[in-house]
N, C-alpha and C positions, 0 to 999 in steps of 0.2 A: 504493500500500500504506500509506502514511505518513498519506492520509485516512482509510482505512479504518479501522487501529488508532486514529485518532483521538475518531472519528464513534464508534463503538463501545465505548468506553472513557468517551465524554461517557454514552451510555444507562446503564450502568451505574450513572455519577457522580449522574444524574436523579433516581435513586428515592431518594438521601440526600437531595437539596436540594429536593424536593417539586415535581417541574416541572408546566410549566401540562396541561392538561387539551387534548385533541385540538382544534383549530379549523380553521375555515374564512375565506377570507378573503370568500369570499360568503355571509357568518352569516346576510342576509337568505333566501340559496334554503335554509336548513334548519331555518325556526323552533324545530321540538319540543326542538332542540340548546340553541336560543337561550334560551325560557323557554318552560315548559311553559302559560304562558297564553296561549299561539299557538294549540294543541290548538283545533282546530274553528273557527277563527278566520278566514275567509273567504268568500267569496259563493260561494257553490255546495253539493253533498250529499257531494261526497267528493274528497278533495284526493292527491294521492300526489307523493313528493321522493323524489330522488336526488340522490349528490352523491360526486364524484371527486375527491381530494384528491394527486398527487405532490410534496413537497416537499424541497427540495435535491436533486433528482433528479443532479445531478453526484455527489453523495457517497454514492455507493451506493445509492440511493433512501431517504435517512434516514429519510423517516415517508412511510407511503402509507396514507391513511385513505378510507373508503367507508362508506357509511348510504345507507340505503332507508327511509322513514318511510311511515305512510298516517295521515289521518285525518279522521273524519267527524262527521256532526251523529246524536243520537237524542233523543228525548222531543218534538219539534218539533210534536206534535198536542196534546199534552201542557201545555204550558211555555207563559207569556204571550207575546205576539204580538212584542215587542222583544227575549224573551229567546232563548237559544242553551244546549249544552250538548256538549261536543265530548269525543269514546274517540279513543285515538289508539294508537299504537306504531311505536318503533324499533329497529331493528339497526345498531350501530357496527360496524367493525373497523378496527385501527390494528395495523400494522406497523412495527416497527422495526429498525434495524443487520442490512439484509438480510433480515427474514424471523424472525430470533434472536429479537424481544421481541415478543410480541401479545396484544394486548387485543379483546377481546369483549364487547358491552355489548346488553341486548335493554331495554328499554323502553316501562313502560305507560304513557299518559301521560291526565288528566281534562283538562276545564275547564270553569268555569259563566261565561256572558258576560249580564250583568245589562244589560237597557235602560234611561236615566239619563234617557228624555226620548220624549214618546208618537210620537215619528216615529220611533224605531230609531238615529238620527244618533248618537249616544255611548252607548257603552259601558265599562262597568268590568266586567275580568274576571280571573279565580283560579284558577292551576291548580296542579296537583301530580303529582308522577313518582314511579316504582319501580321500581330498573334492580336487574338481575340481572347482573353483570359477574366475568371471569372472565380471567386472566393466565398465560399460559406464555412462562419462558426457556430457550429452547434453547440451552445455557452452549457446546456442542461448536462453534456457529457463529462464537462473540466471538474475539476475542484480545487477547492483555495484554501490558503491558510485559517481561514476565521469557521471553515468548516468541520475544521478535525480539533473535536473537544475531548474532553474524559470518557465519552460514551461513545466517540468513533465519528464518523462523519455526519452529517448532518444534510438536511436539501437548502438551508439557507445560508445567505451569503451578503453582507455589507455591500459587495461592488458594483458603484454605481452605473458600468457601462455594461456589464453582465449577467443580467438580470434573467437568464433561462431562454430567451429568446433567440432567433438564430441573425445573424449578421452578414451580412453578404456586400460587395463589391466586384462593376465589372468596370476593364478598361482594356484603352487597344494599346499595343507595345509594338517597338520597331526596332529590328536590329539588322544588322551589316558584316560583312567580311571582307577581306582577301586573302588572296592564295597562290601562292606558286610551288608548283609539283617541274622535275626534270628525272631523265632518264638516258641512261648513255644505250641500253639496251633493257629484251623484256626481264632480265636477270637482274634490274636495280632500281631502284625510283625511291625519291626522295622529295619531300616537302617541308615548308614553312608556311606559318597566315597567320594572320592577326586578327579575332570577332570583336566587336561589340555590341552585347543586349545592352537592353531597354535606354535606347538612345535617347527617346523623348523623356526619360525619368517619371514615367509613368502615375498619378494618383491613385492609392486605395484606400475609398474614403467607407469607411465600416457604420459610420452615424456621424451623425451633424457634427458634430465634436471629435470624432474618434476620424483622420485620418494620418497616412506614409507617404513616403517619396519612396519609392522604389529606386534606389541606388543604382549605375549603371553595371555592368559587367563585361572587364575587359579581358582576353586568353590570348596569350601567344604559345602555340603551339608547334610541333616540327616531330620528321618520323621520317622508317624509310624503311627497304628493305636492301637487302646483298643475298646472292645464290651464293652459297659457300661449296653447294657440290651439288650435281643434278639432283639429289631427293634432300638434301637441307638447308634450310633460306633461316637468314638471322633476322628476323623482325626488329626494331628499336623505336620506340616515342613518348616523348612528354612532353606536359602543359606546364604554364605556372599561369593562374585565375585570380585576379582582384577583383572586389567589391565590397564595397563600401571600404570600412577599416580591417576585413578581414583577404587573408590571400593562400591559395593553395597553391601545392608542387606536386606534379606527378610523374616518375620519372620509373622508366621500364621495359624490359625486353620477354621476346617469346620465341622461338626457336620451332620452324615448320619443317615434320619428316613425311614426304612424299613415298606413299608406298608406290606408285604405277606413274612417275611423270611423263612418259610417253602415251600416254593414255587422252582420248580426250574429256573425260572427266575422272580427273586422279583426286583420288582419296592421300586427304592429309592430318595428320595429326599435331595441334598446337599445344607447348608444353612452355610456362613462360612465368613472371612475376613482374609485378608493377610494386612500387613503395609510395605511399600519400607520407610524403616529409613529417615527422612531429605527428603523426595518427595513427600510420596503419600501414599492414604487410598484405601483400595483394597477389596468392598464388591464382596461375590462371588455368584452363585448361579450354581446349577445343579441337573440335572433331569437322570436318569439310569432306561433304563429297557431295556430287550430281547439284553444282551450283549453291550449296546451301553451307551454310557456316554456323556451327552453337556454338557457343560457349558460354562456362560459368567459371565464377573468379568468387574467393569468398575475402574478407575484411577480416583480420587477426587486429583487432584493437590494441594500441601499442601509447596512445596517449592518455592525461590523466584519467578521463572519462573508464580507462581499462574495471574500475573495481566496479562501478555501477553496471557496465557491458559484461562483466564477465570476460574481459577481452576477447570479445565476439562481435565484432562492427556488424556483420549481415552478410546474406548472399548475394550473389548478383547473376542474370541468367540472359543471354543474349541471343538472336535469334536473325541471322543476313539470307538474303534468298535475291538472287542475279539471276535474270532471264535475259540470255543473252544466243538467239537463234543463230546467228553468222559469227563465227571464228576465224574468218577469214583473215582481217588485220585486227590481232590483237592490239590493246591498250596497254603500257604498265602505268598502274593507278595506286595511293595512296590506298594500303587494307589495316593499317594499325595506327 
């Protein structure tokens, strides 16, 4: 009970002190999250992500976030021969204090990917978002200090702006990318970009009195791969994310064994770790074959939070699926 009041009393405390924006610790399986000059940004006609998020799953399920994204190429008959043009869209939702706090976020998302050089091999590419995003607190779920007496909790509560009723907030948000990906051959490819959300600094105003500034959110990002030998390719990528006063590092590799790469659809095996600075250990795993890619990564909590966690951050479970009918002139594209 003594975490629950706790966990729940932090959500609350969140929206004064501007907390970070939903993540993943696998930000590579959900690009459109990551920058929207991802949008269309891979080999094939249509891309589609999922992605499972439980986090501190000991403390009631503190945050349980989900996204399904799709996106594809158009204008391709159209557009010069290196160039690209990618529609995209996503669906967030994020949970939190049980169920009490949820966010909803739907997402259109562009990109134009310009060819730097008459083989396709570099690219610099732009993209731009416009979410639709939309807030309810179920206040009847939380509890507060002035409710846990000598006889245990109680249904009443002093607080003047949560008074059992639910609270809601909607507004629109805008965010931005760039990107540049290069490759000397389909055995290497390499990138950097820089996103920023909520460019407009969005309002969420909860009651006449009660509203936030949604802080902006800025990522620079970079990754790549190298064939080390026909069936093993070294994956590498990390972020570092500000907002507001607070800021992440993610920094990490994965290691891909191709059982059949002369095959045209070879099964491979990913085997890798990511580290979140100052938080948390991030073993990964994942399995590809017939265009499709899962993986799950779990959270080994390593900051002070470790004794309330049980140093157990959460799972995390991802889900890539490429339809890509012509193999003809493959792409090397940004996959970590």
């Amino acid at each position: 009970m003594k975490k629950l009041f706790t966990l729940q009393l932090f959500i609350l405390l969140s929206f004064v002190v501007r907390a970070q924006d939903p993540h993943f610790s696998q930000f590579f399986a959900s690009p459109l999250t990551l920058n929207p000059a991802f949008t269309g940004k891979f080999n094939g006609e249509v891309r589609f992500n999922g992605n499972y998020r439980n986090q501190w799953p000991t403390i009631n399920n503190a945050f349980i976030t989900t996204t399904g994204a799709v996106d594809f190429h158009v204008g391709q008959n159209t557009l010069p021969e290196n160039d690209r043009c990618g529609l995209g869209a996503v669906f967030l939702t994020d949970n939190s204090a049980g169920g009490a706090v949820k966010f909803n976020y739907f997402t259109f998302s562009s990109a134009y990917h310009k060819g730097l050089d008459e083989d396709g091999n570099h690219q610099i590419s732009g993209g731009v978002q416009a979410t639709y995003a939309n807030m309810f607190i179920n206040t009847s779920l939380l509890k507060f200090e002035d409710q846990l007496t000598l006889n245990g909790f109680t249904n009443n509560s002093t607080q003047e702006n949560f008074s059992g009723s639910t609270l809601s907030s909607n507004y629109v948000d805008v965010n931005a990318g760039i990107l540049y990906s290069g490759s000397s051959s389909l055995k290497n490819n390499y990138y950097a970009g820089v996103s920023l959300y909520h460019i407009n600094r969005p309002n969420q105003k909860l009651s006449a009195s009660t509203s936030f500034t949604l802080n902006p959110r800025a990522t620079i990002h970079a990754g790549g791969y190298l064939e080390l030998a026909p069936s093993t390719t070294l994956h590498l990528s990390g972020i570092q994310t500000f907002q507001g006063g607070a800021s992440e590092t993610v920094l990490g590799t994965a290691v891909q064994f191709t059982a059949n790469p002369e095959e045209d659809y070879p099964a491979s095996v990913y085997v890798g770790t990511w580290v979140r600075l100052k938080d948390a250990f991030i073993p990964y795993l994942g399995l590809e074959f017939f265009d499709t890619r899962l993986g799950v990564s779990y959270d080994f909590n390593t900051s002070a939070l470790k004794t309330a966690s049980e140093k157990q951050g959460g799972i995390e479970l991802s889900l890539t699926y490429i339809y890509h009918p012509n193999k003809d002139k493959p792409i090397a594209c940004p996959k970590f």
